[in-house]
C-alpha positions, 0 to 999 in steps of 0.5 A: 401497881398503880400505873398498872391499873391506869394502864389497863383501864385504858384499854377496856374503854366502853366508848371510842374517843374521835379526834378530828384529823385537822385538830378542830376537836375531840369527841366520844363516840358511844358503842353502836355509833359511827363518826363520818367525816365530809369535806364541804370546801373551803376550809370547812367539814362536816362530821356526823355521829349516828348509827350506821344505816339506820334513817331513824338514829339519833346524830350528833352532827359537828360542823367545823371551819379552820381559819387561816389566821387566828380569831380575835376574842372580839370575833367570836359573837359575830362568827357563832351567828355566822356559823349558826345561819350556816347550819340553818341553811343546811338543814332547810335544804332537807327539812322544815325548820318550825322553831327556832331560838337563840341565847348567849352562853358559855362552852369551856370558859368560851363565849358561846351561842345555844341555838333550840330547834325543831323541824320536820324531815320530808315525810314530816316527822318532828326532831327536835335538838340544839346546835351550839357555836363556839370558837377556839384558836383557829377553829369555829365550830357548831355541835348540834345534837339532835333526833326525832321528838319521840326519841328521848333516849336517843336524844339524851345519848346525843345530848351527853355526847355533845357535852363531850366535846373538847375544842381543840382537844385531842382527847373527849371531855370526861363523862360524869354523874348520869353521863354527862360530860364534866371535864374540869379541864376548862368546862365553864362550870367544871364538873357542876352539870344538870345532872350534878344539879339535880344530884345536889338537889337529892343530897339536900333532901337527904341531909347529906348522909352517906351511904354504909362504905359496904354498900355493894355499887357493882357485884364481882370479885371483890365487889365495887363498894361505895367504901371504895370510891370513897377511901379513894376520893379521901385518899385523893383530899389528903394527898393533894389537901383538897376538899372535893364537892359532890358534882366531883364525888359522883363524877369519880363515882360514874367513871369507876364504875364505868371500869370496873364495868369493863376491866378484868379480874386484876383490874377490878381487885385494884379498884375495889380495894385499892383505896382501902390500902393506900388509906390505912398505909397514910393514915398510920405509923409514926407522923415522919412515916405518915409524912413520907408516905404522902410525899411519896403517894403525891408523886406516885399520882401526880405522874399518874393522873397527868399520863392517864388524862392525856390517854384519856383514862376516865377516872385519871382525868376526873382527879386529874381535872379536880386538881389542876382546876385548884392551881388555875389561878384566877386572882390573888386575894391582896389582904392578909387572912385572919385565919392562919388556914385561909388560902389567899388564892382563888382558883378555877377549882374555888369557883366551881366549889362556889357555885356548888355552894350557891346551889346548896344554899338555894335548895337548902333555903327552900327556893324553887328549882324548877327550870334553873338550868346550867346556863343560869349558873353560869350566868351568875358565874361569869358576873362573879368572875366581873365583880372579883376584883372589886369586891371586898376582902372578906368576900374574895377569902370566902370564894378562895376559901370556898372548897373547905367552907363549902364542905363544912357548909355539908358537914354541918346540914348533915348534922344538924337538928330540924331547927337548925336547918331551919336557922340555916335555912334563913341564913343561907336566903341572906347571904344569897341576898347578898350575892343578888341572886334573889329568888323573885327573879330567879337563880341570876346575878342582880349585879351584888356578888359583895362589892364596895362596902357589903358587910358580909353575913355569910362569911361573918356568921358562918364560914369564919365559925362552925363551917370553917372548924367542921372542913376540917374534919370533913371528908367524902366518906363520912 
């Protein structure tokens, strides 16, 4: 019944899925859009998504150069600007460029240059968008998203489309929380997005409660209840022992909507009470039972999960995301855990809880949010990921560890009084302190992360004690 539904989602997708005929990239084209392909010569192509015969349509324009031998990593700085200069020159020759600015960033673990810009078209009305350059294996490429200024729906559509965008993908990244692009699959920050900022924001000024599993998201037969995402997402955790953070919660949340959306009577019946089910049949009979069903539900997902993300299902490829980025090891913690629950591996999926759980903290300190964007994040990401093999023991469990912590982390805010959080508030500035993420210069690294001999309060007073007992009980649902 499972790879059925995966199956019938497949063909009631909302959005067409652009794969570049000489495998350069993969895009989403949204319903109403058309992709253009034009030869430019010389190893190079011009690809535009707009609504066709209409002047006035917001694009998403990729530019893309195959080159005939493979680009050094040391290449990719000089190649981004290269390309970025190109799509300046093009885009004089019919308009009028009058600001232009350019930073350093990253696209899908890759080194990437964002490029802001403004110009006015012959008959002087003003766009505004952004191009960014990044390299994969053989393929240099420019996404640039962009309409008039007076068009911000238009802009947001180009802009979530962009995001899409897999280098040398033969599937689009995943859409997420607000329609933002979040695949796991290789996102410098995972599923952690603008969107999925902002939505972190909220919890934490809700204190995390959830919503009633009754709770009607979508109407129909049966209707789509936030039960459903959620048993889902818990049979998820128990299946793969995994601790989701809220940027993948929401991420699942969208893309069942999405197919619910789309799907037929049989389809929506399956994912609106399917979790239910498979939760009640792993969660009773006798432990042996218990145990065989969960073998037998891992395989059952596994197989799923793979083929779904490779047609390009949503939802496969939200959970399929979540767990591989839990087996991309990125380091080995050498010392031995005091506890016998500590994972000794830190994985990309470690890192994406991490950053998560930086955010939480900083709102949940009471610092200021305003104009913290992605690129900030994943600043302090990339010195993190500098700094881990010389930090201290106890700072590299924490970050292995940093999906269940950060779960309890939730857990314990949700049931917290006004004065604890307010002692939690405290202790969160600390230990961001710590991290030298300091909130006189903003959300960036200031070179700390618990190198040399840091004693770390954080994973002292809080992950070791009550964060560590509460993941334990944790789960989407609560």
């Amino acid at each position: 019944m499972l790879l059925r539904a995966f199956l019938l989602a497949a063909v009631v997708s909302s959005a067409a899925g652009y794969s570049d005929p000489g495998g350069a990239f993969a895009i989403d084209v949204p319903s109403g859009y058309k992709a253009e392909r034009y030869d430019l010569g010389d190893g190079a192509y011009l690809t535009e998504i707009a609504i066709p015969d209409n002047d006035d349509s917001a694009h998403c324009d990729i530019l893309s150069y195959k080159s005939p031998e493979a680009f050094d990593a040391s290449q990719h700085a000089t190649v981004n600007k290269a390309l970025l200069d190109v799509t300046v020159q093009l885009l004089s020759a019919e308009s009028t460029v009058t600001k232009q600015s350019r930073a350093e960033t990253t696209y899908q673990g890759r080194k990437a240059t964002k490029m802001t810009l403004e110009f006015k078209d012959e008959d002087g009305v003003a766009w505004k968008g952004y191009a960014l350059a990044v390299c994969g294996t053989n393929n240099a490429l420019v996404v640039m998203p962009y309409a008039k200024a007076s068009d911000a729906n238009g802009f947001k559509i180009m802009d979530e489309t962009a995001q899409t965008l897999a280098v040398e993908g033969r599937t689009p990244l995943a859409r997420g929380a607000g329609g933002a692009a979040t695949s796991g699959g290789g996102r410098q920050g995972g599923f952690l997005n603008q969107g999925a900022m902002r939505t972190v924001e909220q919890r934490v000024d809700g204190n995390f409660q959830r919503e009633s599993a009754s709770k009607v998201i979508v109407a129909g037969q049966p209707p789509l209840t936030y039960g459903s995402v959620a048993n889902f997402v818990t049979v998820i955790e128990i299946l793969f022992d995994i601790q989701m953070t809220e940027a993948e919660f929401e991420a699942t949340r969208a893309r069942f909507i999405e197919y619910y959306n789309a799907a037929d009577a049989e389809g929506k019946q399956v994912l609106a009470l399917q979790g239910a089910e498979l939760l009640k049949t792993l969660t009773t009979g006798t432990e042996a039972e218990r145990e065989q069903s969960r073998n037998e539900g891992r395989a059952v997902f596994e197989q799923a999960f793979s083929r779904g993300a490779e047609m390009g299902i949503g939802y496969a490829q939200v959970m399929w995301d979540a767990i591989t980025r839990r087996r991309a090891s990125v380091q080995r913690v050498a010392a031995q855990p005091t506890k016998e629950e500590w994972d000794q591996d830190i994985s990309e999926g470690d890192i994406d809880a991490l950053m998560e759980m930086l955010w939480f903290m900083w709102n949940a300190a009471g610092r200021p949010t305003e104009g913290v964007t992605m690129d900030d994040i994943n600043q302090v990401r990339m010195g993190i990921l500098q700094e881990l093999p010389t930090m201290d023991a106890q700072a590299q469990l924490l970050i292995a560890n940093a999906p269940k912590l950060y779960a309890g982390l939730r857990q314990q805010w949700m049931g917290a009084s006004a004065e604890q959080r307010m002692m939690l508030a405290a202790q969160f500035d600390q230990a961001l302190n710590e991290w030298g993420i300091g909130a006189q210069s903003g959300f960036e690294s200031g070179g700390g992360g618990g190198g040399g001999d840091s004693e770390y309060s954080m994973n002292a007073q809080i992950a070791q004690n009550t964060a560590w007992n509460a993941a334990k009980t944790w789960s989407s649902g609560s």
